[in-house]
C-alpha positions as MATLAB code, in Angstrom:
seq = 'XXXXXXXXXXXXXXXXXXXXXXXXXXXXXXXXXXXXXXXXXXXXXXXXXXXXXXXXXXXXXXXXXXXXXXXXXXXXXXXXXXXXXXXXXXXXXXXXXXXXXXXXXXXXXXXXXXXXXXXXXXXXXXXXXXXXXXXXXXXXXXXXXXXXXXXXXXXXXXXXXXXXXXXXXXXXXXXXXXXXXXXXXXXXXXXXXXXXXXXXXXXXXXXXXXXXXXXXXXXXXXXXXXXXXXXXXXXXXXXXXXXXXXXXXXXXXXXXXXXXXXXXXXXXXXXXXXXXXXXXXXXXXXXXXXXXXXXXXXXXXXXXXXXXXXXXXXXXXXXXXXXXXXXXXXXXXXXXXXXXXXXXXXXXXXXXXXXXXXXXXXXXXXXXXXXXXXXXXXXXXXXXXXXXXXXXXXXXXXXXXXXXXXXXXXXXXXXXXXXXXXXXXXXXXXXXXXXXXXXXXXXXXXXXXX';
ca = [
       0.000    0.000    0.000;
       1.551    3.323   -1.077;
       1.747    5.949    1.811;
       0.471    9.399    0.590;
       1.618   12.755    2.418;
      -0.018   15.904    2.641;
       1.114   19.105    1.353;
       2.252   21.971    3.630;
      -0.218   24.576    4.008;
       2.064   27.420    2.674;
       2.779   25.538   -0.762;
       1.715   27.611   -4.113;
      -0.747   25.383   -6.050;
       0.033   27.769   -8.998;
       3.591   26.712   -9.286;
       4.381   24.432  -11.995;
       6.784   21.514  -12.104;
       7.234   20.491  -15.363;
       9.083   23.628  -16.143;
      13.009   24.056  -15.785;
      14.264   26.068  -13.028;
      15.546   29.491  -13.495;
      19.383   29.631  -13.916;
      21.288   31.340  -11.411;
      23.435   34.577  -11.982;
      26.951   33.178  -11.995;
      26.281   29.476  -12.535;
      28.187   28.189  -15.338;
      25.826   27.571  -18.161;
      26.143   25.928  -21.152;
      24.320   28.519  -23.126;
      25.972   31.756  -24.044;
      22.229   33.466  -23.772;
      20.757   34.950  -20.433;
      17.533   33.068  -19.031;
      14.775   35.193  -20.619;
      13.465   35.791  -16.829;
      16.926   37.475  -15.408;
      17.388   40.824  -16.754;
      20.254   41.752  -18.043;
      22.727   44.157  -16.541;
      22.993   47.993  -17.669;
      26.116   49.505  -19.865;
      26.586   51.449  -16.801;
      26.398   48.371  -14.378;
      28.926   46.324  -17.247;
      31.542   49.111  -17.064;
      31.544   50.105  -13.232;
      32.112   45.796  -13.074;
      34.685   45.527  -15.465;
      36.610   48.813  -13.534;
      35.972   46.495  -10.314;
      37.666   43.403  -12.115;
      40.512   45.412  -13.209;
      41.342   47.019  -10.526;
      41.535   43.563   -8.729;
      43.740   42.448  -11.307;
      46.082   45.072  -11.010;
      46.353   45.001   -7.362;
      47.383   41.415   -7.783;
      50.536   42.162   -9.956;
      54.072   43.224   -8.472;
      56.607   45.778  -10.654;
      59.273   42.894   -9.924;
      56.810   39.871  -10.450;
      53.776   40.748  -12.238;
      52.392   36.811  -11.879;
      52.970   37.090   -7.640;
      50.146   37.487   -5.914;
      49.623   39.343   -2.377;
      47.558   37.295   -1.159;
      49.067   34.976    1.439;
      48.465   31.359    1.322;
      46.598   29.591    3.858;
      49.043   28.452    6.578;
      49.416   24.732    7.413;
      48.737   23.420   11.063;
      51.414   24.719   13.840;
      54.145   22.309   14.213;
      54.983   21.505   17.954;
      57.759   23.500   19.473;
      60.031   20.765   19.440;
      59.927   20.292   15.852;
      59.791   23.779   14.807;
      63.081   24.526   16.050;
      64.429   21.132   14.531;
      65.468   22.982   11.378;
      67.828   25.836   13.038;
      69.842   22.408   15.123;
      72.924   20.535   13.277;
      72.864   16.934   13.149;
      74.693   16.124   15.997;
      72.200   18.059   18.190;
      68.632   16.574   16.482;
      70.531   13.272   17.154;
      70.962   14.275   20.241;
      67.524   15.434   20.524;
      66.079   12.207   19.116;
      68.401   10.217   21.562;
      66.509   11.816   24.361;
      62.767   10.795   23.277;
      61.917    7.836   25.032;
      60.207    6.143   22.146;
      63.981    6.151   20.524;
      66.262    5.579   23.351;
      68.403    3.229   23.587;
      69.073    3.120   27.098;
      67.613    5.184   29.943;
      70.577    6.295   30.967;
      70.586    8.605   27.615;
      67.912   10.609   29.461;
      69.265   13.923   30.469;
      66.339   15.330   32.456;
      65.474   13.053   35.491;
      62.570   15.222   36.367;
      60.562   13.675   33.654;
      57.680   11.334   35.321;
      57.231    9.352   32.290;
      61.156    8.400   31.855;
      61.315    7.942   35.631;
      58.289    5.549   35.500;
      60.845    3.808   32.530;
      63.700    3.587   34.458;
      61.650    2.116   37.851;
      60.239   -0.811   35.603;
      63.724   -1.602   34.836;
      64.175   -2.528   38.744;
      60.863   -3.915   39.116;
      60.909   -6.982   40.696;
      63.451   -9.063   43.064;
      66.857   -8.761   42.564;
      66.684  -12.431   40.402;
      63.839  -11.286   38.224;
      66.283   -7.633   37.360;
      68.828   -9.764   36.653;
      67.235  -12.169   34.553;
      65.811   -9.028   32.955;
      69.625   -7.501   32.046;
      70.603  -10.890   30.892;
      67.998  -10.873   28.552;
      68.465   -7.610   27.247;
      72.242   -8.318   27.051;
      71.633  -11.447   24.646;
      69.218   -9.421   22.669;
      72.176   -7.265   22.289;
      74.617  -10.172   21.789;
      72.570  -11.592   19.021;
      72.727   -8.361   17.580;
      76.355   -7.883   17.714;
      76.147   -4.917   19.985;
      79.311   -6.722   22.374;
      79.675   -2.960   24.547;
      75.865   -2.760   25.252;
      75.557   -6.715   25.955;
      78.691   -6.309   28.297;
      76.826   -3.355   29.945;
      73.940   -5.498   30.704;
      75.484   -8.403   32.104;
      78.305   -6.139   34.169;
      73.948   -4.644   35.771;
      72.949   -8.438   36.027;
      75.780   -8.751   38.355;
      75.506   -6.197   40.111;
      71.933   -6.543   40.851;
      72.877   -9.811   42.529;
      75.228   -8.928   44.493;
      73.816   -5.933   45.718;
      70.014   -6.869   46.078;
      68.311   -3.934   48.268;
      70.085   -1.347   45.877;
      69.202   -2.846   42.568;
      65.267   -3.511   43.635;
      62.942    0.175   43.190;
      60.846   -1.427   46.081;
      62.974   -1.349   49.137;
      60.752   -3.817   50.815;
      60.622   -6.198   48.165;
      64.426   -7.524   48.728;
      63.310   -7.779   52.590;
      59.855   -9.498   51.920;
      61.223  -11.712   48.864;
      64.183  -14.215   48.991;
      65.567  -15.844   45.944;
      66.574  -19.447   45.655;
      70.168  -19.406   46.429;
      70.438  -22.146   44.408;
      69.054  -19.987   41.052;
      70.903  -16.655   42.032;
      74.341  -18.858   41.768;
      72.984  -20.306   38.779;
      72.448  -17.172   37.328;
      75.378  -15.345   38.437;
      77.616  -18.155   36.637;
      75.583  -17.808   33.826;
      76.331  -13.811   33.464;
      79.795  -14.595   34.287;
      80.182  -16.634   31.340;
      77.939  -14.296   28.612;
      80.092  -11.337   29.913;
      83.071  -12.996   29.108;
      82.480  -14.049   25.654;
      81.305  -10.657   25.226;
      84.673   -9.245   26.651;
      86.538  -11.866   24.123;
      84.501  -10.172   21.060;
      85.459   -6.397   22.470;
      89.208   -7.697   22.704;
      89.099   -6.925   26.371;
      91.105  -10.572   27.125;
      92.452  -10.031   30.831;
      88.382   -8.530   31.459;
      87.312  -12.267   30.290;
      89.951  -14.148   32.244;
      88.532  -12.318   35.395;
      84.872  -13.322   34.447;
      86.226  -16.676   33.736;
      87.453  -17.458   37.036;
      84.501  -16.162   38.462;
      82.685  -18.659   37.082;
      84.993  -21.007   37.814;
      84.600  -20.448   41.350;
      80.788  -21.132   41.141;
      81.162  -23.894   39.147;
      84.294  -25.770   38.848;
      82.728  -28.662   37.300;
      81.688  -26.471   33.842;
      84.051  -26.881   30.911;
      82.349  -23.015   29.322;
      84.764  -21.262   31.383;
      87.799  -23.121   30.649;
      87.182  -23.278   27.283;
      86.994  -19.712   26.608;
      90.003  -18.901   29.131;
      91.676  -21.420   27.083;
      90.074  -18.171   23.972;
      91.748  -15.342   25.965;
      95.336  -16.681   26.552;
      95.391  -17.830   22.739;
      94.858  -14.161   21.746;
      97.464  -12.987   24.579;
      99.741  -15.909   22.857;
      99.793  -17.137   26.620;
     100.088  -20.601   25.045;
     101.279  -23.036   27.749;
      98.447  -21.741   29.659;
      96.149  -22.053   26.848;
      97.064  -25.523   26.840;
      96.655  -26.002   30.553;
      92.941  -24.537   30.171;
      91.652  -26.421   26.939;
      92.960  -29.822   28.781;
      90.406  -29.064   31.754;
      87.730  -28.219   29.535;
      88.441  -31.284   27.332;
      88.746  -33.381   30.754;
      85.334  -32.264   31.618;
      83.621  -32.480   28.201;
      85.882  -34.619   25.925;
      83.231  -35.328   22.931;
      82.470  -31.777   22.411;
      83.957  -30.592   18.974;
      84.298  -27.071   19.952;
      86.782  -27.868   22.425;
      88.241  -30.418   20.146;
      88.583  -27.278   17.453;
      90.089  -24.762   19.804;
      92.638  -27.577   21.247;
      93.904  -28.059   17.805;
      94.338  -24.063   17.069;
      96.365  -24.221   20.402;
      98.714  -26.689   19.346;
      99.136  -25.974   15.569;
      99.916  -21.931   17.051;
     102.109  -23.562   20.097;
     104.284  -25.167   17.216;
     104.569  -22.418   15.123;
     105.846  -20.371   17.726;
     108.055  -22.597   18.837;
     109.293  -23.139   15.403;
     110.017  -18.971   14.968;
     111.794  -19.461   18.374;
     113.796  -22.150   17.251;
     114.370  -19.772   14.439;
     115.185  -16.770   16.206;
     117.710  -18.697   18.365;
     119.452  -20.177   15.822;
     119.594  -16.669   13.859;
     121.224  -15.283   16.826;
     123.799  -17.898   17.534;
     124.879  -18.299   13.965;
     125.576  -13.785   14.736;
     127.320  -14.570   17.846;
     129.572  -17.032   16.292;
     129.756  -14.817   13.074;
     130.726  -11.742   15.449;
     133.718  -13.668   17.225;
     135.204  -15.072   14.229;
     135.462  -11.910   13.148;
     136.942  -10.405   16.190;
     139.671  -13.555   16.064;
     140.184  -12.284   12.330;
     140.842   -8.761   13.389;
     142.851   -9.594   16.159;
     144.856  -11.872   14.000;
     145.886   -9.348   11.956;
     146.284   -6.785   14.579;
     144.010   -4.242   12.975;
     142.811   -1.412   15.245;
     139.482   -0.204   15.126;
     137.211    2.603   16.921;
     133.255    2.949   17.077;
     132.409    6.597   17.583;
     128.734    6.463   17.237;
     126.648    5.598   20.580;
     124.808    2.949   19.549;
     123.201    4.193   16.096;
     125.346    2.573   13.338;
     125.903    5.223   10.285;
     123.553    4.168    7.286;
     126.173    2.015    4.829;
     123.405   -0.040    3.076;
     124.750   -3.428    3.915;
     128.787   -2.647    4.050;
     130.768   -3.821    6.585;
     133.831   -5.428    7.571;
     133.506   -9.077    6.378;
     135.322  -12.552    6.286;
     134.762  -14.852    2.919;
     133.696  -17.163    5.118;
     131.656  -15.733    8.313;
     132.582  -18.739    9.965;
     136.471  -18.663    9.480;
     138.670  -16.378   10.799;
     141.520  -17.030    8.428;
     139.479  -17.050    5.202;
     139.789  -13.024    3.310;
     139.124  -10.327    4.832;
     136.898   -7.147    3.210;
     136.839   -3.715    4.139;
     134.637   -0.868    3.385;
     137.082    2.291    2.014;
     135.859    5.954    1.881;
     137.859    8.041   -0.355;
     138.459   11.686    0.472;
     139.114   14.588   -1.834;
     139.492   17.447    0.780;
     140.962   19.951   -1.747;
     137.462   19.406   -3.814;
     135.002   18.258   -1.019;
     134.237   15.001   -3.089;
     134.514   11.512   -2.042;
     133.820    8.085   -3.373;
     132.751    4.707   -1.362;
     133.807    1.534   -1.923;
     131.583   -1.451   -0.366;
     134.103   -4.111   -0.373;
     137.807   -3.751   -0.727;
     139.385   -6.925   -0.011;
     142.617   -6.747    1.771;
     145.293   -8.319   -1.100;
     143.789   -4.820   -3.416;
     146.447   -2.317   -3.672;
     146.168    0.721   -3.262;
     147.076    1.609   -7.005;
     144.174   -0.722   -8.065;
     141.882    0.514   -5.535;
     142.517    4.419   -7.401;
     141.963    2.698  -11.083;
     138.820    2.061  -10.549;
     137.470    5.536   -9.707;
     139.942    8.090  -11.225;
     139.648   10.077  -13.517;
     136.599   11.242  -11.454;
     133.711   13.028  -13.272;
     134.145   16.097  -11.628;
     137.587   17.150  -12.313;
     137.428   19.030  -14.867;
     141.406   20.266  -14.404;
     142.357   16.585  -14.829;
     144.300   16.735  -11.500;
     143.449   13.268  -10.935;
     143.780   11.811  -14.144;
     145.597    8.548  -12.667;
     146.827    6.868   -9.801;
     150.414    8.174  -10.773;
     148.626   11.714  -10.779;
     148.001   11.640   -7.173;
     149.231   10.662   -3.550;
     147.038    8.519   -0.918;
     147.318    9.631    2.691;
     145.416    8.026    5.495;
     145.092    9.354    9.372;
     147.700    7.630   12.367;
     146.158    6.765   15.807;
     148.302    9.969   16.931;
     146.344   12.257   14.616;
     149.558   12.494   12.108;
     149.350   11.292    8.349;
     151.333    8.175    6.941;
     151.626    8.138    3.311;
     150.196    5.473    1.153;
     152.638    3.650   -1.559;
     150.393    2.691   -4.663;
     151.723   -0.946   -4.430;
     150.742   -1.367   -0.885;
     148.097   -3.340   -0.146;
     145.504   -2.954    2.244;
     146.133   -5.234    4.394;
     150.123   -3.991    4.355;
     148.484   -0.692    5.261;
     146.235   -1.897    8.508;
     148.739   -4.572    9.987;
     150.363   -3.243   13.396;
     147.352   -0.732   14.532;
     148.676    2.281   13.183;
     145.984    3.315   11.060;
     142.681    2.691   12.732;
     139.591    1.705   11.186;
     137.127    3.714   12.210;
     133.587    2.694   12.568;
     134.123    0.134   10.436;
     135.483    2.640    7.356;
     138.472    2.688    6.255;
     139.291    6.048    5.491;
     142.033    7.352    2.768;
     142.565   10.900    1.592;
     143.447   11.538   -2.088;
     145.485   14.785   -3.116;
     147.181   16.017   -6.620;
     150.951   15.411   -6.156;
     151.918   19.272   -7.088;
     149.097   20.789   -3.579;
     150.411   17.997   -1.916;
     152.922   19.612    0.786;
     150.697   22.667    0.820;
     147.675   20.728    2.216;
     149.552   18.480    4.724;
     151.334   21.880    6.186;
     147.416   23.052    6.493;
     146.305   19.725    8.095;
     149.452   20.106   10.674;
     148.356   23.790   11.431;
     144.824   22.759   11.989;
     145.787   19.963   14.424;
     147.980   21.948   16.303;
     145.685   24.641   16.887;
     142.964   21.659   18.027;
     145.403   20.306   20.500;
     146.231   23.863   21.786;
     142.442   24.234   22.568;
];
């Protein structure tokens, strides 16, 4: 049955509904022609508008910009005050800033302002509980952090499971909780051994090896049976090469758990890195005797020939590249000697250096083969005939050189020293000879009058 309603009393019966409503001034239309029952506007009313419109338009237009409007646009909603000053900080402080949000700690120590209820409420349900429970809680969070790689924070936590334990009414936020409450003994030992033993692995991955040993032996001390901290003592003193220990700690974990391969693994490392050490000892031992035996027969050599030498340098040898005074063989004091010879051009502040002279050389063959020098451009040294060889006395004089002398000739009896392990000649033109050992007479004298 259809319902029918009644009209309201005010509606016009003369209205009629079949024809199409009047358009409204303004309404886009698609017809360009006005409704024929809106009038149209004046040529008065169309000019005093289009003065209106252009006068909008022009108060819209900048002399810089003529497109910017002055108009403002609508603002945005306020940003709080914490982010609206985010944009004048650096990086270091909006880190810094986001540190301090609880939502992103990391730990509520990171909290700067203690007078905050909410982080306060944070930091009390970290003690909530009996002393076991807060512990078991670090531990927890210390794994987390373990698992994660994070060794400093999982140290961090264990070092607070520890300490919660040992130090019960100060851990606990209810200080009638640790009097009201006892812990199994048996479970806080349990627990503290198990702490022990996380915070020295985690000491082990931070490198801090004498920080594990200490856990270790605390744990050792609960729990002598357990082969965990033996095993990774038996870790530390690998990495401090503390190898007979080593050994001595990975046999009393293997003792105590003999099938279990991780032990079986690190016992191996031990051994293969206790023989290679002995093996660069053996090394090292041998390297030094075979010296010590190369140092005396050189000594007997030297002696031998009654050679006289003099180190002047404390300690620090002079940098010869690898001369030195030398037997043919190290081993044998009779077998040829070599010698090192610096030679000295004082009147042209040259020199030349000779790794290995051996001591049958003259000294005429010794000159052939490095005169004519490059330098001398006068040819004063044009051969070994051209010049005269002089070489310093123990007594500060000069002795004179024969070309057909050999070295040897010249360092038998300790006359002429050998100085740091140089042998040292001078080399002057034969016509500035005199004139240059007068010189080197006058400057001796006036040193030993000083």
């Amino acid at each position: 049955m259809v319902k029918i309603e009644e009209l309201p009393s005010d509606f016009d019966a003369g209205l009629d509904l079949n024809k199409p409503a009047p358009e409204i001034h303004g309404a886009a239309s698609s017809s360009s022609h006005p409704p024929s029952n809106v009038s149209e506007p004046s040529e008065a009313q169309q000019k005093k508008g289009d003065s209106k419109r252009e006068a909008t338009s022009t108060s819209s237009k900048t002399p810089g910009n003529e497109s910017t409007c002055t108009t403002p646009a609508p603002a945005g909603p306020a940003l709080p005050s914490t982010l609206a000053s985010a944009h004048t900080r650096s990086p270091e402080e909006l880190q810094e800033m986001i540190s301090s949000t609880p939502l992103f700690m990391t730990s509520l120590d990171d909290a700067a302002d203690s007078s905050d209820s909410g982080l306060e409420a944070l930091k009390a349900l970290a003690y909530e509980g009996t002393p076991l429970e807060i512990a078991g809680n670090f531990r927890d969070q210390g794994n987390e952090c373990f698992r994660s790689k994070k060794w400093h924070d999982a140290a961090e936590f264990y070092a607070r499971g520890l300490h919660a334990l040992a130090h019960p009414a100060a851990a606990t936020s209810d200080s009638t909780s640790a009097a009201t409450v006892q812990d199994d003994p048996l479970a806080i030992t349990s627990l503290q051994k198990i702490l022990h033993l996380n915070l020295a692995a985690a000491h082990i991955h931070l490198r801090n090896y004498r920080s594990a040993l200490n856990s270790c032996a605390r744990a050792i001390e609960l729990d002598p049976t357990n082969a965990k901290p033996f095993y990774r003592s038996a870790q530390a003193l690998l990495a401090l090469s503390k190898l007979p220990e080593a050994t001595d700690a990975i046999k009393r974990a293997a003792a105590i758990a003999p099938s279990d391969a991780a032990i079986a693994t690190l016992s191996r490392q031990i051994a293969t890195r206790s023989a290679q050490l002995s093996a660069e000892q053996q090394a090292r031992s041998q390297r030094e005797a075979d010296f010590s035996r190369r140092a005396y027969a050189l000594r007997v050599a030297l002696a031998a020939r009654r050679v006289a030498t003099r180190i002047t340098y404390g300690g620090t040898r002079p940098e010869l590249e690898d001369a030195a005074i030398s037997l043919a063989d190290p081993l044998q004091p009779s077998s040829t000697l070599s010698y090192p010879v610096l030679l000295l051009y004082p009147l042209h502040a040259q020199s030349d250096f000779l790794k290995a002279v051996v001591e049958q050389d003259r000294v005429g063959e010794v000159l052939d083969t490095v005169l004519p020098p490059p330098w001398d451009s006068e040819g004063e040294y044009a051969a070994p005939s051209a010049v005269e060889c002089y070489a310093e006395t123990t007594t500060s004089g000069l002795a004179k050189l024969g070309a057909r002398v050999t070295v040897a000739t010249v360092l038998a009896g300790g006359k002429i020293e050998v100085v740091d392990g140089i042998v040292r000649v001078f080399v002057v033109p034969k016509p500035r000879a005199e004139a240059w050992k007068a010189e080197w007479k006058r400057r001796k004298d006036a040193q030993a009058g000083s």
